[in-house]
C-alpha positions in Angstrom: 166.9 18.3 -4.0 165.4 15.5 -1.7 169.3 15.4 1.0 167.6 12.4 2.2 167.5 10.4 -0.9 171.2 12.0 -2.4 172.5 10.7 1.7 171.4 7.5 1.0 172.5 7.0 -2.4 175.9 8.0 -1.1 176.1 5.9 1.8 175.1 2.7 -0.7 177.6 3.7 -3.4 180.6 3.7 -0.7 179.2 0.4 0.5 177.1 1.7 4.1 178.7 0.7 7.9 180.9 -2.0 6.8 183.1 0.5 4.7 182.6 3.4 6.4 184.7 4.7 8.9 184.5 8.1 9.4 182.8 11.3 8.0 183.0 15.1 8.2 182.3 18.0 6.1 183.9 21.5 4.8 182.4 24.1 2.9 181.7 22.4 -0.4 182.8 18.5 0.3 181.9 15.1 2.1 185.2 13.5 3.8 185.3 9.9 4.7 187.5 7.7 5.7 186.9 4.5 4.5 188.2 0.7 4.7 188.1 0.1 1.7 188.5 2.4 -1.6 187.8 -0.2 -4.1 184.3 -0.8 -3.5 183.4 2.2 -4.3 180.5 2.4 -6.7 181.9 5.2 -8.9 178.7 4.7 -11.4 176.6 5.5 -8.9 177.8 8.1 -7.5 178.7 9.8 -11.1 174.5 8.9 -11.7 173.6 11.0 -8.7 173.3 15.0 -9.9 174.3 16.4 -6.7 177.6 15.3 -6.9 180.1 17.4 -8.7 183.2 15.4 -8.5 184.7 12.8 -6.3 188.6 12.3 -5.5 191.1 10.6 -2.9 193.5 12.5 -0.9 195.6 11.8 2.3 193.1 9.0 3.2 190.1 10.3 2.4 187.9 10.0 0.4 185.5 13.6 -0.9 183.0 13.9 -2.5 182.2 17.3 -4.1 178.9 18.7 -3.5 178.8 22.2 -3.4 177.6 24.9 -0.8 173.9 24.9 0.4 174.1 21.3 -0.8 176.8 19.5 1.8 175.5 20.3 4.9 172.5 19.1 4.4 173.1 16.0 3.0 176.0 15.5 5.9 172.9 16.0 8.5 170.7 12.8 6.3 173.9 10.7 6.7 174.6 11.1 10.5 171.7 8.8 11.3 173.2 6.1 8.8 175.9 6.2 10.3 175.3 7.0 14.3 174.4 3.2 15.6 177.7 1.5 14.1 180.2 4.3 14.4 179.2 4.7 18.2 180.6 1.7 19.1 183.5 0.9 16.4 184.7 3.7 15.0 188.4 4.5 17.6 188.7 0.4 17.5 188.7 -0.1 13.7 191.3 3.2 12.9 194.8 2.4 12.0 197.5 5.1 13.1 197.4 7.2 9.7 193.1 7.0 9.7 193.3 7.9 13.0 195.9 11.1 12.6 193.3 12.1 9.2 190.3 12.1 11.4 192.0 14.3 14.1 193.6 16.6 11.8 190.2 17.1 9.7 188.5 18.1 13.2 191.3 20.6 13.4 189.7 22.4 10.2 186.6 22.4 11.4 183.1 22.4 10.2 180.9 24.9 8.9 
């Protein structure tokens, strides 16, 4: 598995900085929030082999990629992320993103 190349897929399938707002990880999962769900390249995602599964719940949006798998991929996608996050990310939260993110840094990561 090349985490670098799966992290970049990823962060192209759920359209890169301009859709994505947030990101953490648990054991076997990616969880973002996102601004927008629909553009979601589902195909993609589904074409990349690391990926087990995808869902929505309670504002987020997982993707399912297994233990040994996750954290590395979560440590490729920081960088993506880092330079527009930094400066954006408590601005462009409405109240229920907001209360996600903090209650997802309740559970912790691994």
């Amino acid at each position: 598995m090349d985490a670098k190349t799966v992290a970049q897929n990823i962060f192209d399938a759920l359209g890169g900085n301009e859709n994505i707002i947030s990101l953490v990880y648990c054991a076997t999962r990616l969880r973002f929030v996102l601004s927008d769900d629909s553009i979601v390249d589902e195909h993609k995602l589904a074409q990349i082999s690391e990926v087990t599964g995808t869902f929505r719940t309670a504002g987020q949006y997982q993707i399912i990629l297994g233990l040994g798998t996750v954290k590395a991929v979560h440590d490729e996608l920081l960088p993506l992320l880092e330079q527009s996050q930094q400066s954006t990310e408590s601005d462009s939260l409405n109240p229920v993103q907001r209360a996600v993110k903090a209650l997802s840094g309740l559970v912790g990561k691994d």
